[in-house]
C-alpha positions in Angstrom: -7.3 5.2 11.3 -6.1 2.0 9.3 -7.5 -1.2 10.2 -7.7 -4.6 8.6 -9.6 -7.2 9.7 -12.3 -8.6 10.5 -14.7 -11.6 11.6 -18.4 -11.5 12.4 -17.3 -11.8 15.9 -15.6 -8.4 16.2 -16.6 -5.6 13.8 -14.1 -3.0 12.9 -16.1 -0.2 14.3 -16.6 -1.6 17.5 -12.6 -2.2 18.3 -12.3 1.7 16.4 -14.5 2.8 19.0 -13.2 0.8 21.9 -10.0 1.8 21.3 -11.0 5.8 20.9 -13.0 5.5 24.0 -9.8 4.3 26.1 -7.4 7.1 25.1 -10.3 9.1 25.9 -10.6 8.4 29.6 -6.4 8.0 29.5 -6.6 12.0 28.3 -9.5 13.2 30.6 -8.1 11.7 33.2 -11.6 10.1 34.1 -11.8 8.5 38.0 -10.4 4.8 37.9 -13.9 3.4 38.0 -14.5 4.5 35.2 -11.4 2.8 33.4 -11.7 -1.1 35.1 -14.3 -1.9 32.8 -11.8 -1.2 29.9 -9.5 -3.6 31.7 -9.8 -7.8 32.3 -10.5 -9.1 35.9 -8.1 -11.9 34.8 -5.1 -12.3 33.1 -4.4 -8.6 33.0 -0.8 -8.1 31.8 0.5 -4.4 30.9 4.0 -3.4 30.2 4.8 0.0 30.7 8.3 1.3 29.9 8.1 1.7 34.1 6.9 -1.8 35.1 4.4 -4.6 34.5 1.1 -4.8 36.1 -0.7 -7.6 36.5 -3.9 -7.0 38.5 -6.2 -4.0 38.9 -4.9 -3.0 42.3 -1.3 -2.3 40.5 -2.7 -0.3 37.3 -4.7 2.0 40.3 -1.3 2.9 41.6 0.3 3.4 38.3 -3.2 5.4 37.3 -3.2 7.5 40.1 0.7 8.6 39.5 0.5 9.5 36.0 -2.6 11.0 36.0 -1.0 13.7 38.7 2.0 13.8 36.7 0.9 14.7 33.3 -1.6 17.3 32.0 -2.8 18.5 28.7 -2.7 15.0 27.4 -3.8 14.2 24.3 -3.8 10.8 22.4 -4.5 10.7 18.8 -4.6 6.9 16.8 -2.6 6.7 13.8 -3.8 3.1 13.4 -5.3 -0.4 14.0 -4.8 -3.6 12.6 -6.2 -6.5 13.9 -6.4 -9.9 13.8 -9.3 -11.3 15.1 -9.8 -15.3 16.1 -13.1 -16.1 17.2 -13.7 -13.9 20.8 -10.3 -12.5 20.8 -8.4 -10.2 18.5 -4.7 -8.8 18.6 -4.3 -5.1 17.4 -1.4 -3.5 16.7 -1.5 0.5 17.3 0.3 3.3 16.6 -0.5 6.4 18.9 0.6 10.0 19.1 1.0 11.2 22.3 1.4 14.3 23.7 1.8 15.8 27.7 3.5 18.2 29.5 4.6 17.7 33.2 5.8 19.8 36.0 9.1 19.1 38.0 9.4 21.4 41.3 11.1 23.6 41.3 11.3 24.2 37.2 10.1 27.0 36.1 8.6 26.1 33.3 6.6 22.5 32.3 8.3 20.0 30.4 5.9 18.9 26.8 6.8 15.3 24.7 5.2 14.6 21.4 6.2 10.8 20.2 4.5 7.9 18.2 4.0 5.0 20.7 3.7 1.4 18.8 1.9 -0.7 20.9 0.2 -4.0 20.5 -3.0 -5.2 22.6 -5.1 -8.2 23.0 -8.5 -8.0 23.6 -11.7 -10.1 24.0 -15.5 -10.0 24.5 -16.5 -8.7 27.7 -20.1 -7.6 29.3 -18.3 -5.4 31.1 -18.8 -1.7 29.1 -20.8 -0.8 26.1 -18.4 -1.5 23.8 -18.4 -5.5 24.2 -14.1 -5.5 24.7 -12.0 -5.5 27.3 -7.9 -5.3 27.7 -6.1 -8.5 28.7 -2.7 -7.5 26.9 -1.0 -4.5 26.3 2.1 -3.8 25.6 3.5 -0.2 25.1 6.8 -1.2 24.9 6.5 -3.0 21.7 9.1 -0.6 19.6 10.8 2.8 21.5 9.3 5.7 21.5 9.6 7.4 18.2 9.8 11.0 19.5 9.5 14.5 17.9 12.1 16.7 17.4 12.6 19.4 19.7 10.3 17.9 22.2 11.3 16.7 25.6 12.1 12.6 26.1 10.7 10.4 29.4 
């Protein structure tokens, strides 16, 4: 993981770990009470090649769907960069995904692989050990840069 950065208000390690721990819970599919704290109260804005969500109500509904669409998920960070301004930093990511999903009646599963360039805000929050939380993030930032061979969304 590449990062640059940093101020004394946000360390490197902590938006690392923060950033680890969220594609974490995205993998393990952890219940949604577990993933608000990740997530501001206000201001939430996330763009998702299927929609925006702007509230906590509307990322439970998008939650709940892909987490009973996709299985054997795994998110590995290629990088951060941020750029930190006194309580709030921008970070630019780049993540490899992978999934598989299941369309009735197929008989077999379907499996992507892809780089995903996305780019976040976050800021200080109380709300989870890791002192962050998401108020921006935007996975649409470049398309989907997938593997060969693999299956497309």
């Amino acid at each position: 993981m590449s990062t640059t950065t940093i101020s004394s208000s946000m360390s490197t390690e902590q938006i690392n770990a923060f950033v680890a721990a969220w594609y974490r819970a995205l993998d393990f599919h952890v219940p949604i009470e577990e993933v608000y704290p990740y997530l501001a109260d206000v201001g939430l804005n996330v763009q998702f090649p299927d929609g925006n969500i702007t509230d906590l109500a509307s990322f439970k509904v998008w939650y709940d769907r892909v987490i009973n669409l996709f299985f054997d998920e795994n998110h590995n960070v290629v990088s951060v960069e941020s750029n930190v301004t006194g309580d709030t930093a921008i970070l630019d990511i780049v993540v490899a995904w992978q999934a598989s999903w299941w369309e009735p009646p197929a008989a077999k599963s379907k499996r992507t692989s892809m780089n995903a360039t996305q780019q976040w805000t976050v800021r200080k929050s109380s709300k989870n050990s890791y002192g962050l939380e998401i108020v921006t993030y935007n996975a649409t930032v470049k398309p989907f840069e997938y593997a060969p061979g693999f299956a497309q969304l």
